[in-house]
C-alpha positions in Angstrom: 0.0 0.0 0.0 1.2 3.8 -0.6 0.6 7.4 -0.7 1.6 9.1 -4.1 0.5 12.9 -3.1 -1.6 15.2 -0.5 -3.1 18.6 -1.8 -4.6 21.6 0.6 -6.5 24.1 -1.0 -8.0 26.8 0.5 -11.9 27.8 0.1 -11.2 30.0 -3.0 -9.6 26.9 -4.5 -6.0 28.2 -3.9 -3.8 25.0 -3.4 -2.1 26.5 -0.1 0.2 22.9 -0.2 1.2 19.9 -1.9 3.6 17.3 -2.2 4.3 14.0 -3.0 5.8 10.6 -1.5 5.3 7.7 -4.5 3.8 9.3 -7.0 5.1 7.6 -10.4 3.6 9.0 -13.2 3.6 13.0 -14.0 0.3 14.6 -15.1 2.6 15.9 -18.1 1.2 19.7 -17.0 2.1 22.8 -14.8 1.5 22.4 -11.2 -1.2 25.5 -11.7 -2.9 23.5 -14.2 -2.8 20.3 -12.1 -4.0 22.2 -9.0 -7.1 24.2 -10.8 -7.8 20.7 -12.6 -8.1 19.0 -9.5 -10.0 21.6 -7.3 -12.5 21.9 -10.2 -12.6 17.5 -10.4 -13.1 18.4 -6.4 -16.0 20.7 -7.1 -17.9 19.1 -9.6 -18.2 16.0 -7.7 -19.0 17.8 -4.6 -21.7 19.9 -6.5 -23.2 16.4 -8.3 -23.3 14.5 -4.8 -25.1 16.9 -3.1 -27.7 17.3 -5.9 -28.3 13.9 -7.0 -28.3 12.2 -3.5 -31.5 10.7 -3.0 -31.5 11.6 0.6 -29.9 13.9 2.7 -26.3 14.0 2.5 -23.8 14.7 5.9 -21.3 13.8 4.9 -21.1 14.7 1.5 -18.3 13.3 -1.1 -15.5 11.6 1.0 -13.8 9.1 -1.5 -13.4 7.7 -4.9 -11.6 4.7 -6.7 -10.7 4.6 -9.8 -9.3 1.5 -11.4 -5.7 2.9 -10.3 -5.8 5.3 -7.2 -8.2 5.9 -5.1 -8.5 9.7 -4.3 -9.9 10.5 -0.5 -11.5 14.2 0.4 -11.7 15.9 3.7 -13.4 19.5 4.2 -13.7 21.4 7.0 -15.9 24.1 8.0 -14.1 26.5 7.1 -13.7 25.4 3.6 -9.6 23.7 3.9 -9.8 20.9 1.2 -7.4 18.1 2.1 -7.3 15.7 -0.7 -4.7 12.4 -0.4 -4.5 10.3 -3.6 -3.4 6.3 -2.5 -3.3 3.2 -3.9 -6.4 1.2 -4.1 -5.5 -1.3 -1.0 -6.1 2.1 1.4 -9.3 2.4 2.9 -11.1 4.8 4.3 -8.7 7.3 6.1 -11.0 10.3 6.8 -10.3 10.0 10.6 -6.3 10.4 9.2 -7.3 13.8 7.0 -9.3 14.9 9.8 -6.2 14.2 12.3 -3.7 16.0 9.7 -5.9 18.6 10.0 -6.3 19.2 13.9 -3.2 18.1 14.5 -0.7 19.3 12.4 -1.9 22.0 10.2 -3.9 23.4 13.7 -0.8 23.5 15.3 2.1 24.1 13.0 0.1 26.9 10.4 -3.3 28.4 12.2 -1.1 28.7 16.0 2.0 30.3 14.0 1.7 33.9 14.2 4.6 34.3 11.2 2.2 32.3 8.9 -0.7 33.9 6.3 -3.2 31.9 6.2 -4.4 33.0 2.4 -0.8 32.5 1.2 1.0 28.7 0.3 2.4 26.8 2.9 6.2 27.3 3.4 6.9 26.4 6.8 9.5 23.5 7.2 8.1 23.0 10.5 4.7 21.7 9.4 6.3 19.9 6.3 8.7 17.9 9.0 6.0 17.2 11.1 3.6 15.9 8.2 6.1 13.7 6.1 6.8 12.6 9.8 3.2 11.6 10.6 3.0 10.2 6.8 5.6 8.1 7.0 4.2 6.3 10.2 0.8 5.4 8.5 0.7 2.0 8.2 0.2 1.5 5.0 3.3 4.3 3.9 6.0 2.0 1.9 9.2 1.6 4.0 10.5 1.4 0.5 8.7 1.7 -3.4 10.5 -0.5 -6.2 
């Protein structure tokens, strides 16, 4: 099992962070293009589940497999997107997204003064502490061949 990559976008669909552990192919585009690609893929879906559900929704769009990845989608109420792309072995992991979230990007973004919050990610802090929490999932390869 694996993690290829882990987007944040903000509610404006500004991708705030990413980066990558596994990932093996290229998209064969600019990050910008990637980024606006997949917070549109993000709203479309979101937008579709929330009309066509049959029934009330709660929860809302939290995962989908394709027949090579399976992508898994946490929101908060503020509007943070945190999307994780994984193999298709991974299952649900929103209680992981949501623990990212209160955990590390709580503590090492939103609790550092130095930080703006409408601007991209660049403290080291909170990418040690995430690739540190990421590489002691379970299902994070020691090593990828």
């Amino acid at each position: 099992m694996t993690i290829y990559n882990f987007y944040i976008f903000d509610r404006n669909g500004v991708c705030l962070y990413y980066v990558e552990w596994n990932r093996r192919k290229q998209s064969g585009m600019s990050s910008e293009e990637e980024f606006k690609l997949m917070y549109g893929m993000i709203f479309s879906i979101k937008s579709f589940v929330n009309r066509i559900s049959p029934t009330d929704v709660k929860e809302g769009f939290m995962t989908y497999k394709t027949s090579k990845y399976r992508l898994h989608f946490f929101e908060t109420l503020s509007g943070l997107k945190f999307i994780m792309n994984t193999d298709l072995n991974v299952g649900n992991i929103r209680d992981i997204l949501q623990q990212i979230y209160s955990t590390i990007y709580v503590e090492y973004v939103i609790k550092n003064p130095i930080i703006e919050l409408d601007k991209p990610i660049t403290s080291e802090l909170f990418k040690t502490k995430l690739d540190d929490y990421m590489k002691g999932l379970p299902f994070f390869p020691a090593k990828v061949s």
